[in-house]
Structures are given as C-alpha cells and as structure tokens.
Phi, psi and omega in degrees: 000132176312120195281148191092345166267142174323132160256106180341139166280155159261188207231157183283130171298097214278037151286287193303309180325305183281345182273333167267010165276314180273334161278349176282319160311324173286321169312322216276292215273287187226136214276314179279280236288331178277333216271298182320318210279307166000286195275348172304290182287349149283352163269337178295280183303003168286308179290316175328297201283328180275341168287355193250003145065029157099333187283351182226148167244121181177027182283325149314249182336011187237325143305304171314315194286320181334293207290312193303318204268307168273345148331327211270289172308359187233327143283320150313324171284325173301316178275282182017295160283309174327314185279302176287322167300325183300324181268003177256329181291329198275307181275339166308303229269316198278018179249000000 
C-alpha cells in the first residue's frame, strides 16, 4: 500500500451489537426470550466476523452478550426451581 493512505478500520459487526443489545434487554424487559434471541445472533455474529478476513469486529461483544445471557438464564431456571418448590411446599402445608 502506497504511503499516505488511510488504511480503512474495521467496522463493528451490527449482529454482535444486536445480540448484547437482547441480552442487555433481557434483565431490563423480559427474562427468557431476549437472552435466547442473544445467544442465537451471538453465534451468528461470531461467524459473520470470522468470514469476514479481518474487515469487521465485535467479538469481545458476542462475548459479552454470551455470559449476560447465560447468567440471565441460570438465574431464570433458578427462581424457577424456586418457585415450583415454594408451591409444592404451599399445597403439602393446606393438606
């Protein structure tokens, strides 16, 4: 490459983006259903960036929404089990 020219950035992969945007959504709005869609487009967008030869970034964010999601998600099955024992304890004590 010729000197004095700009060498182009790569530009963040608007997949990864969307996918720590639906895990971040799931704490904020609704508990299952953005953490799934999360980790569905973090995989997508993980492939996107490796096929993509060095021009796009965002892998570190694909990272992030991962952990957030399944956290999100492991404490959701936990109050879950919570919740149905509370209610199996709740119909033993009325009989």
């Amino acid at each position: 490459m010729p000197v004095g020219y700009p060498t182009p950035l790569p530009a963040t992969n608007g997949t990864a983006i969307a996918s720590l945007c639906c895990a971040v959504g799931a704490w904020l709005i609704c508990p299952i259903i953005p953490a799934i869609v999360a980790l569905v487009l973090a995989n997508k967008a993980e492939a996107e960036i490796a096929t993509a030869g060095g021009f796009q970034r965002g892998q570190d964010l694909t990272r992030i929404a991962r952990i957030l999601a399944w956290i999100h998600l492991a404490l959701a099955g936990v109050a879950l089990v919570i919740a149905v024992l509370f209610g199996i304890a709740v119909v033993m004590s009325n009989n």
